[in-house]
DSSP file (Angstrom, degrees, kcal/mol; ACC not computed):
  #  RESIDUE AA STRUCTURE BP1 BP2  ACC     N-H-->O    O-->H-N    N-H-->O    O-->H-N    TCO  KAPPA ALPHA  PHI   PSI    X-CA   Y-CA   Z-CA
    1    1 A X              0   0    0      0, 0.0     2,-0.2     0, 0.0     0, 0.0   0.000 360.0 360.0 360.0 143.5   90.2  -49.8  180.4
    2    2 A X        -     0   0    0      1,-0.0     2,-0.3     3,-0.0    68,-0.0  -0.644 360.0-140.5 -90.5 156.2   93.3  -48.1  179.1
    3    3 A X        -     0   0    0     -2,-0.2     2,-0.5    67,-0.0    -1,-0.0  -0.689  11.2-131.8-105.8 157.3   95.5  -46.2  181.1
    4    4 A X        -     0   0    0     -2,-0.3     2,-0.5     3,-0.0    66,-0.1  -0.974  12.5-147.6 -95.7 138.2   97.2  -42.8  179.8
    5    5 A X     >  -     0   0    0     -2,-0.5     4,-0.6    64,-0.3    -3,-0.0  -0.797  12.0-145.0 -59.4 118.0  100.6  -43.3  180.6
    6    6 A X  H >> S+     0   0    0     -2,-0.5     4,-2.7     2,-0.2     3,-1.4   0.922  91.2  66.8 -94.7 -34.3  101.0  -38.9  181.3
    7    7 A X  H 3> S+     0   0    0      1,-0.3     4,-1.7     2,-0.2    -1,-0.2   0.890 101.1  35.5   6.2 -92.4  104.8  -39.6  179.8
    8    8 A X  H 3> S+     0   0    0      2,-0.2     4,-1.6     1,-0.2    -1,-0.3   0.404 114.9  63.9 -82.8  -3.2  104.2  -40.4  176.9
    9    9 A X  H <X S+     0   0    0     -3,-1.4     4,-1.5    -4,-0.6    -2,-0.2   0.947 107.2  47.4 -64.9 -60.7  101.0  -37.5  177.0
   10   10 A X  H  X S+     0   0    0     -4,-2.7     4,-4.8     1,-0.3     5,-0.3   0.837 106.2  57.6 -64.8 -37.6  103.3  -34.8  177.4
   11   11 A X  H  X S+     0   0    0     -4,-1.7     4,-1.9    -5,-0.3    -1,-0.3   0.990 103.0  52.8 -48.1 -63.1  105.4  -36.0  174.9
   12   12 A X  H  X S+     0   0    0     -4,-1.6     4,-2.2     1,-0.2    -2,-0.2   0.738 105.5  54.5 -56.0 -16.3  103.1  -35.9  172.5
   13   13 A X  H  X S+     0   0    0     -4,-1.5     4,-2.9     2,-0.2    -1,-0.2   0.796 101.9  49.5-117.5  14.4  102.3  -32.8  173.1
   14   14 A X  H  X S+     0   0    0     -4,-4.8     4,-1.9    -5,-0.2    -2,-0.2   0.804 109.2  62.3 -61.0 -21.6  105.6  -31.3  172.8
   15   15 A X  H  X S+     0   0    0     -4,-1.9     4,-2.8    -5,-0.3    -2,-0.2   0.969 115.0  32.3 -58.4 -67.7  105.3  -33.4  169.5
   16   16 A X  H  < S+     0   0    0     -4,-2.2    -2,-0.2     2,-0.2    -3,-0.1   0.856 116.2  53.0 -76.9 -26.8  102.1  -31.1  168.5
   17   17 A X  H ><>S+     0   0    0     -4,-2.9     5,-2.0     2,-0.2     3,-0.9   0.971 114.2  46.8 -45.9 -69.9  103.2  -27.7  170.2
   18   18 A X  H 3<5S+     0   0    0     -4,-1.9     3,-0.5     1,-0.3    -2,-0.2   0.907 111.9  45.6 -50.1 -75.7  106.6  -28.1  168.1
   19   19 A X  T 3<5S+     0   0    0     -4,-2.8    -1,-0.3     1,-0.3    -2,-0.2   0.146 118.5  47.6 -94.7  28.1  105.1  -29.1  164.3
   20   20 A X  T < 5S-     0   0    0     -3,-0.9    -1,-0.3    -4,-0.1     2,-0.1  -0.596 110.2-127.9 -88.6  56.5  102.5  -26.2  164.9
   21   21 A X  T   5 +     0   0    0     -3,-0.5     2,-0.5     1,-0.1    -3,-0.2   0.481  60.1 143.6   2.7  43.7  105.2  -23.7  166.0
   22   22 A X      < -     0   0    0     -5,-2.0    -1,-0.1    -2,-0.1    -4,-0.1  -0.833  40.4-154.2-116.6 107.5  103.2  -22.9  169.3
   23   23 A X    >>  -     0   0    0     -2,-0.5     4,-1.8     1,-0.2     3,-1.0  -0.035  28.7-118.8 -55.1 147.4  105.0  -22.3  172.5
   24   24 A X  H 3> S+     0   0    0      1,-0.2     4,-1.8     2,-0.2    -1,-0.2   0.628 110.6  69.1-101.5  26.4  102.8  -23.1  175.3
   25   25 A X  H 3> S+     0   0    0      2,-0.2     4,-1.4     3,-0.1    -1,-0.2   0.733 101.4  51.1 -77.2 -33.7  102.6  -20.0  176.8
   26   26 A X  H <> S+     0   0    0     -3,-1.0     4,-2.8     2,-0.2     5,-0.7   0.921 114.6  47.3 -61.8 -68.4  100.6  -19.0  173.6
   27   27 A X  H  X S+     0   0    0     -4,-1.8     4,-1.2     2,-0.2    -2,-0.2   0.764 103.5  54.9 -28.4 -46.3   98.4  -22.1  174.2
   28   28 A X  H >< S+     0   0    0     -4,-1.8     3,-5.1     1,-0.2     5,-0.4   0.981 114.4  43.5 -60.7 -64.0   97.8  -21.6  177.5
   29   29 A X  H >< S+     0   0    0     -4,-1.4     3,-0.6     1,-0.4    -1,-0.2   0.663 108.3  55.3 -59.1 -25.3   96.5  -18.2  176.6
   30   30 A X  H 3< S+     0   0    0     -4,-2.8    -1,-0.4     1,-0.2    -2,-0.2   0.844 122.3  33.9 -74.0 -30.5   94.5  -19.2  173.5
   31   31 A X  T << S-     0   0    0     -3,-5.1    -2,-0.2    -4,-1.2    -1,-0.2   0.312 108.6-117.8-116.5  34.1   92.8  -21.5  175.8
   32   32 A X    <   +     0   0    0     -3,-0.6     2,-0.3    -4,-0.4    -3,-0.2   0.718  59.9 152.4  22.7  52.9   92.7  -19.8  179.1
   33   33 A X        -     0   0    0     -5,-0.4     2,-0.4    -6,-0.1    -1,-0.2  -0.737  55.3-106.2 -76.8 143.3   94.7  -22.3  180.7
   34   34 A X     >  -     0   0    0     -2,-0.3     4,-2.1     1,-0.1     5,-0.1  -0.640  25.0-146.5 -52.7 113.4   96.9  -21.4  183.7
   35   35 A X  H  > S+     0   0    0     -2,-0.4     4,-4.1     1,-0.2     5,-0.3   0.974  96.2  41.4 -56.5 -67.9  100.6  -21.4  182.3
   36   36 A X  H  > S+     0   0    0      2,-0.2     4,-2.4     1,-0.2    -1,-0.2   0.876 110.7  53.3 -45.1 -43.4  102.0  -22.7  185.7
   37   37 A X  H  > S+     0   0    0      1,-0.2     4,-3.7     2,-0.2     5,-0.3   0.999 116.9  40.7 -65.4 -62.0   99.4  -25.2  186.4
   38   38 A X  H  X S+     0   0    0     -4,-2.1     4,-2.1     2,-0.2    -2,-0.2   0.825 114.8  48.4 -53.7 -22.5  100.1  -26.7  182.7
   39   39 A X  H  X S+     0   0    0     -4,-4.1     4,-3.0     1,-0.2     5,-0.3   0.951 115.0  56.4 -89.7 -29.2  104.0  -26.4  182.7
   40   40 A X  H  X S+     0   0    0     -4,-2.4     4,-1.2    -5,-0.3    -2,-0.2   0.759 101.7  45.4 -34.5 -42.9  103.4  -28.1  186.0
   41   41 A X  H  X>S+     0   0    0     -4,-3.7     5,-3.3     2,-0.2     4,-3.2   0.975 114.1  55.3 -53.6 -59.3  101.7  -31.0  185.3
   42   42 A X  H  <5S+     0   0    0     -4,-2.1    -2,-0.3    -5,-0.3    -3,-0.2   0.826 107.8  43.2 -42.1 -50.8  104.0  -31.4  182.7
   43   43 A X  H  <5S+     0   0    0     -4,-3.0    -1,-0.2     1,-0.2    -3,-0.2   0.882 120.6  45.1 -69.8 -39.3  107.2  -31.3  184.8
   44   44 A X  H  <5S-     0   0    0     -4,-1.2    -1,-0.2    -5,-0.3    -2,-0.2   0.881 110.2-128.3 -79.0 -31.3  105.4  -33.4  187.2
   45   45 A X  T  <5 +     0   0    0     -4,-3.2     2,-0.4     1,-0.4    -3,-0.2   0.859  57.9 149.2  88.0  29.4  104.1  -35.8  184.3
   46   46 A X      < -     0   0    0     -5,-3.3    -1,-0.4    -6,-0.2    -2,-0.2  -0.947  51.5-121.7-114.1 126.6  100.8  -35.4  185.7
   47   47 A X        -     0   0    0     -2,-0.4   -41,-0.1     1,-0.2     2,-0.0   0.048  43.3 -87.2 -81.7-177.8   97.9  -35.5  183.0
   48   48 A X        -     0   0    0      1,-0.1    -1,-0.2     2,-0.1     6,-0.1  -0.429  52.4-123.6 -79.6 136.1   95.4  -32.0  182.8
   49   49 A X  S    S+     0   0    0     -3,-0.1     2,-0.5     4,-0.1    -1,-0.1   0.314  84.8  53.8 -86.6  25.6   92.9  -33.1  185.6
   50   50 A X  S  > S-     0   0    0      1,-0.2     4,-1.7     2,-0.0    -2,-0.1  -0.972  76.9-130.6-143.7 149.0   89.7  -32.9  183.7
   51   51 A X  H  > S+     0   0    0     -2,-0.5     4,-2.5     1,-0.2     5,-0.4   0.968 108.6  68.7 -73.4 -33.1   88.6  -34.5  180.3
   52   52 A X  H  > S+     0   0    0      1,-0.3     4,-1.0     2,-0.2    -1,-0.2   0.901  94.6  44.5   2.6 -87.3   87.6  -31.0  179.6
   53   53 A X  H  > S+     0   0    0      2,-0.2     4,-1.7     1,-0.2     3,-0.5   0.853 116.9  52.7 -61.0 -30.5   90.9  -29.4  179.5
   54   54 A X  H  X S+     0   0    0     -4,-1.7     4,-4.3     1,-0.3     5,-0.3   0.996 108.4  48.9 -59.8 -49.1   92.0  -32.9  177.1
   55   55 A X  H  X S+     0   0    0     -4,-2.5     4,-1.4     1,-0.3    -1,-0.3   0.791 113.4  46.2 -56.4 -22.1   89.0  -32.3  174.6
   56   56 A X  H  X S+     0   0    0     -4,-1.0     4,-2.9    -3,-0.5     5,-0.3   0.908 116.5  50.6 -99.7 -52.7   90.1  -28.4  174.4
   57   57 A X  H  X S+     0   0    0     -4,-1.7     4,-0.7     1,-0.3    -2,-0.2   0.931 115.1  38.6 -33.1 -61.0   93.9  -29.8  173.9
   58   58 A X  H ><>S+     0   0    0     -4,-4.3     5,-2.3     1,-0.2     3,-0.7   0.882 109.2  58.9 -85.0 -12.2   93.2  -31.9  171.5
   59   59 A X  H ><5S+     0   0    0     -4,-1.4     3,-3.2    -5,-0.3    -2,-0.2   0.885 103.1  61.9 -65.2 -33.2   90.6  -29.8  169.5
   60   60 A X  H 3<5S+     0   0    0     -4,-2.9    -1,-0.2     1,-0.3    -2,-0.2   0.785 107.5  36.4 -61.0 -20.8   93.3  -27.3  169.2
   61   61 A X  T <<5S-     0   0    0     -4,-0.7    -1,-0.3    -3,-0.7    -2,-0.2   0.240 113.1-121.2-109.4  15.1   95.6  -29.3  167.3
   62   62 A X  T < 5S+     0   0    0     -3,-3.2     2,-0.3     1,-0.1    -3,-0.2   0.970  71.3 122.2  44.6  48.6   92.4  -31.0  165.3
   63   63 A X      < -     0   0    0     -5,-2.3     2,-0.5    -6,-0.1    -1,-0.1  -0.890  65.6-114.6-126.7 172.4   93.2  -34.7  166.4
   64   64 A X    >>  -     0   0    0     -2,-0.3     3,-3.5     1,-0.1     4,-1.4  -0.797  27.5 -98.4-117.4 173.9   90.9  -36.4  168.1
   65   65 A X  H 3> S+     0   0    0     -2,-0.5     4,-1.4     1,-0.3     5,-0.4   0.745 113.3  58.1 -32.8 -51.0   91.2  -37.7  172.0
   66   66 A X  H 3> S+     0   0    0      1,-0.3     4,-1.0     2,-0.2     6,-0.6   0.803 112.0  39.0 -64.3 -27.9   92.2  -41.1  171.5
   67   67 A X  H <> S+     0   0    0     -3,-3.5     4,-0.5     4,-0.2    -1,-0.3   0.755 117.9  53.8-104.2 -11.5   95.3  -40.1  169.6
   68   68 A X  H  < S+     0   0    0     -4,-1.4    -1,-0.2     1,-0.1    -2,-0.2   0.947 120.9  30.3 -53.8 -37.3   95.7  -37.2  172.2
   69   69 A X  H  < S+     0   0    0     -4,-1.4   -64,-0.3    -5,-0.1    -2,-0.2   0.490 138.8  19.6 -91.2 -27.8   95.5  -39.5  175.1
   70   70 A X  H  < S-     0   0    0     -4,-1.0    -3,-0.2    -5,-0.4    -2,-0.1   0.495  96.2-116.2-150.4  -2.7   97.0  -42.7  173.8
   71   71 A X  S  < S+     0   0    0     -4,-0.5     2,-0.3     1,-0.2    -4,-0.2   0.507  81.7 115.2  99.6  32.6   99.0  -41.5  170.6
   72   72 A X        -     0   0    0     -6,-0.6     2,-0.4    -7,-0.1    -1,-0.2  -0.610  66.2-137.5 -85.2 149.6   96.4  -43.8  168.3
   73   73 A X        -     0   0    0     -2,-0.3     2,-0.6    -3,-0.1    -8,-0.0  -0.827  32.3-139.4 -93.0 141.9   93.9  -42.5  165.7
   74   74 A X        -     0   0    0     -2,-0.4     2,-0.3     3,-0.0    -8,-0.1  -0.987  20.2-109.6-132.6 117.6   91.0  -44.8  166.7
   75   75 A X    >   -     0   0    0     -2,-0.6     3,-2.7     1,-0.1     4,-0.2  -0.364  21.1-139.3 -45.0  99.5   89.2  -46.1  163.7
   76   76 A X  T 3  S+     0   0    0      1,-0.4    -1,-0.1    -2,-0.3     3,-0.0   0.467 102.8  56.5 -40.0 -11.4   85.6  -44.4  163.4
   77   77 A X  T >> S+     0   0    0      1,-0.1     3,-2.5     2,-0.1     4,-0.9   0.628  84.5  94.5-107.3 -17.0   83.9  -47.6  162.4
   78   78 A X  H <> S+     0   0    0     -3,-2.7     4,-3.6     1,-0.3    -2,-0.1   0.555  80.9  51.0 -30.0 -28.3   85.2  -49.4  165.7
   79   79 A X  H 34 S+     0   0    0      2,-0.3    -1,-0.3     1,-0.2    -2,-0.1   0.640 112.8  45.3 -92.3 -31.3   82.3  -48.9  167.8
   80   80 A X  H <> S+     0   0    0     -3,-2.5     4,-1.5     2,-0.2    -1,-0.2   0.700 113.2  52.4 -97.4 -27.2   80.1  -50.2  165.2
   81   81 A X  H  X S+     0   0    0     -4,-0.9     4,-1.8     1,-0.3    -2,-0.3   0.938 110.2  43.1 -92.2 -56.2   82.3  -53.1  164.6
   82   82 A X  H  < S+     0   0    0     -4,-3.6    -1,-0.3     2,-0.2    -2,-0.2   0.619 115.1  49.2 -94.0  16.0   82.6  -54.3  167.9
   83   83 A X  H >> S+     0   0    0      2,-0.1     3,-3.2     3,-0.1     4,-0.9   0.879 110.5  54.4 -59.8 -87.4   78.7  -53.8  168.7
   84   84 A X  H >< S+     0   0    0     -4,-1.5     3,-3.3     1,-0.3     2,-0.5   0.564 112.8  40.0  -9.4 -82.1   78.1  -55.8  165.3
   85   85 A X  T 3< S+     0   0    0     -4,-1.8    -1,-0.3     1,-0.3    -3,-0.1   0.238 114.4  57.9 -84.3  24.9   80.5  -59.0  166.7
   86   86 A X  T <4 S+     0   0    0     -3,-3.2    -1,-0.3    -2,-0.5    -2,-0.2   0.494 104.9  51.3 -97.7 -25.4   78.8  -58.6  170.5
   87   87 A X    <<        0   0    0     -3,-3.3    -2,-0.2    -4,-0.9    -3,-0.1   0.202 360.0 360.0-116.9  17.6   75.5  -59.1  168.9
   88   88 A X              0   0    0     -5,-0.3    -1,-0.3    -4,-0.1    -3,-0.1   0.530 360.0 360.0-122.1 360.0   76.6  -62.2  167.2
């Protein structure tokens, strides 16, 4: 299992906040997150404590988890690929 390293989370998403020109006081409010609780986590480097709040994070910027979480695009055929060489 991979680990998120909350770093390099929060970087990325000053990374997506920044090239969509959205401060995250708009965010929080477009997704009825608490402002304090997120710029907290952030200051603390502690990731949003539910997959919930990621899946709404990353839907907002249209990427999908893996590359929220782990700053990857995760191939769509993977899944299939490594059933397929399980089953051989």
């Amino acid at each position: 299992m991979r680990k998120i390293n909350a770093m390099d989370f929060w970087r990325r998403m000053d990374i997506f906040m920044e090239r969509n020109g959205v401060p995250y006081k708009t965010f929080c409010k477009d997704n009825a997150f608490n402002y304090s609780t997120i710029m907290n986590q952030r200051n603390r480097n502690a990731i949003p404590s539910t997959i919930g709040q990621m899946l709404i994070m990353s839907e907002y910027f249209g990427i999908g988890i893996d590359e929220m979480l782990f700053g990857k695009k995760k191939d769509p055929n993977q899944n299939i690929l490594d059933a397929l060489e399980q089953a051989d």
